[in-house]
C-alpha positions in Angstrom: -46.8 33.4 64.7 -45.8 36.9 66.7 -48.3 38.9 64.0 -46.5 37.6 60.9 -45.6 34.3 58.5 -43.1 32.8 56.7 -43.8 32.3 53.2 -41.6 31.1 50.3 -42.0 32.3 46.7 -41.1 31.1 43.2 -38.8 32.3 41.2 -40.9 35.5 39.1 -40.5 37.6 36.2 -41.8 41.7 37.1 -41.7 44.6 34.8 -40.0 47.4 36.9 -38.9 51.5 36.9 -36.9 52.9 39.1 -38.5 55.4 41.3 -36.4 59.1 40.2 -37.1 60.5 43.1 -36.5 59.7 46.7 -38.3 61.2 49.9 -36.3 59.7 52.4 -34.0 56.7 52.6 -36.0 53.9 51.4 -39.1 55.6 50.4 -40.1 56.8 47.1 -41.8 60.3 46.4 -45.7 60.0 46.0 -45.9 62.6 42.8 -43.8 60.1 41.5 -44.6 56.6 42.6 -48.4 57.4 40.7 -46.5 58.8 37.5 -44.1 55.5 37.7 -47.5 53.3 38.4 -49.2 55.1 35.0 -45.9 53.8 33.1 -45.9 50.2 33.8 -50.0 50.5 33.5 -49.6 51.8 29.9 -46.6 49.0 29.2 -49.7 46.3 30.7 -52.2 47.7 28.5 -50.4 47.7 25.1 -47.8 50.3 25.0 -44.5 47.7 24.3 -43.1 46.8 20.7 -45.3 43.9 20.5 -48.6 46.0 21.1 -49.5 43.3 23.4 -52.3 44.0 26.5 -51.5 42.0 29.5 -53.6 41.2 32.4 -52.9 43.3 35.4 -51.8 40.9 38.0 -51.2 41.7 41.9 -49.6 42.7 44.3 -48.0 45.4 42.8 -44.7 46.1 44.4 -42.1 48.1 45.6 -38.5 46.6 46.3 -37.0 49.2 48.9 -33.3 49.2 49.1 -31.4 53.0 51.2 -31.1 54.6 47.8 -33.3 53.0 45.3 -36.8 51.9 45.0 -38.2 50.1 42.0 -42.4 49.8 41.4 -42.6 46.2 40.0 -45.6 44.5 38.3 -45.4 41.0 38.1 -45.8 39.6 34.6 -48.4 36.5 34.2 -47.2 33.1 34.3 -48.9 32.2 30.9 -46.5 34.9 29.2 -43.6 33.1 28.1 -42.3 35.6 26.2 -42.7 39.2 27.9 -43.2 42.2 25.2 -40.6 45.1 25.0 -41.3 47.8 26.2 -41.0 51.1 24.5 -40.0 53.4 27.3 -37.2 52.9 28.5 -37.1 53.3 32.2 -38.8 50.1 32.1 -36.7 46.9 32.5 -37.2 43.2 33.3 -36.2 42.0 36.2 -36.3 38.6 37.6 -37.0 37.8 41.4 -35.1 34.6 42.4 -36.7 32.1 44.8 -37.0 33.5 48.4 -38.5 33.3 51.3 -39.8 36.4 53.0 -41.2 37.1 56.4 -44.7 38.7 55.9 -46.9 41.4 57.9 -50.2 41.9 56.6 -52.8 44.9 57.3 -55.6 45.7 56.1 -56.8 49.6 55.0 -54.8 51.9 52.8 -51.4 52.0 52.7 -51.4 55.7 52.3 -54.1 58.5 53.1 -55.1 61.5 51.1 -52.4 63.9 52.7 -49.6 60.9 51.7 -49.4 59.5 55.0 -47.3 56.4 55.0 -48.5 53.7 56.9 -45.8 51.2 55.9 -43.2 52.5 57.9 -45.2 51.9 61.0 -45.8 47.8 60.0 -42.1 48.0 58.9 -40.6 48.7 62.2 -43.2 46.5 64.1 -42.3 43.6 62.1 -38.7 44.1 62.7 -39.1 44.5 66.3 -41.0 41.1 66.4 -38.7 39.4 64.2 -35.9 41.3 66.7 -37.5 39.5 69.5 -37.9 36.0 68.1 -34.1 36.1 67.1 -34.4 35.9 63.7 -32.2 36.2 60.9 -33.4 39.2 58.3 -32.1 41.7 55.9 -31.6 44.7 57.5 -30.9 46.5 54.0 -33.9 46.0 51.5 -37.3 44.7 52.0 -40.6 44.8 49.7 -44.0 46.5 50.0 -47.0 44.7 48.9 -50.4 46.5 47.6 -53.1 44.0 46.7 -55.7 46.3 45.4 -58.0 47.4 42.7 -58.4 50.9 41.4 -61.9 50.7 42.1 -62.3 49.1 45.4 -62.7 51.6 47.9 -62.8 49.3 51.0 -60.8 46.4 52.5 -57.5 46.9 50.5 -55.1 44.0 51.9 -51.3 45.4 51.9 -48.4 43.6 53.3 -44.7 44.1 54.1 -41.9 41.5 53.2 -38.7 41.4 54.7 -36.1 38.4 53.0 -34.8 35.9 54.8 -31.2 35.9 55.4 -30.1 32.6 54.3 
């Protein structure tokens, strides 16, 4: 429908860290989005209290609120009980049931020079949800990567923007 669905997810558990640094309102710095991504990589492959290696599961995500963004990796559904992890700017964070309008592309979401090609998909989804008189929030919405570090072509990214209920 108008370039975008309406999808509903369950309720899910993600490991997350808090992006220090911000660029702008809403977006993360890219020096430290990859140092953020190497600490929840390390918690996945065995650095946590438990010494456990998890499965790297996707999308990876960022929940972009003005001031904050957190880099969340989604723990695996067999895990019922998630390790600790050992550094502590990560925390576990539930993500209740919601439902989300979605934007998908295709490509990478950003280019050698840092380019940002989620704010582009951002504001076109708003402006078609805008013009089908939808209901959204304006004040925090999600960025999808679906990717794998050694894939070079065909990356699939998408955009979520919550439902106001």
């Amino acid at each position: 429908v108008n370039g975008y669905q309406l999808r509903k997810y369950p309720e899910t558990k993600w490991m997350t860290i808090k992006m220090p640094k911000m660029e702008s309102s809403y977006w993360p710095d890219m020096k430290e989005y990859r140092m953020s991504f190497m600490k929840l990589r390390d918690f996945m492959t065995g650095y946590n209290k438990e010494n456990m290696t998890l499965d790297m599961t996707v999308p990876v995500i960022m929940k972009h609120e003005r001031r904050e963004v957190h880099l969340c990796i989604m723990m695996p559904s067999h895990i019922r009980q998630v390790p600790t992890p050992l550094d502590t700017d990560l925390s576990l964070e539930t993500i209740r049931e919601e439902r989300f309008f979605v934007k998908s592309f295709g490509g990478f979401a950003y280019n050698s020079t840092g380019m940002n090609f989620f704010k582009d998909h951002r504001t076109d989804l708003q402006t078609k949800l805008n013009e089908d008189v939808e209901r959204y929030d304006n004040d925090m919405f999600f960025t999808a990567v679906y990717f794998s570090e050694w894939k070079l072509h065909d990356q699939h990214n998408e955009i979520w923007i919550p439902k106001r209920r």
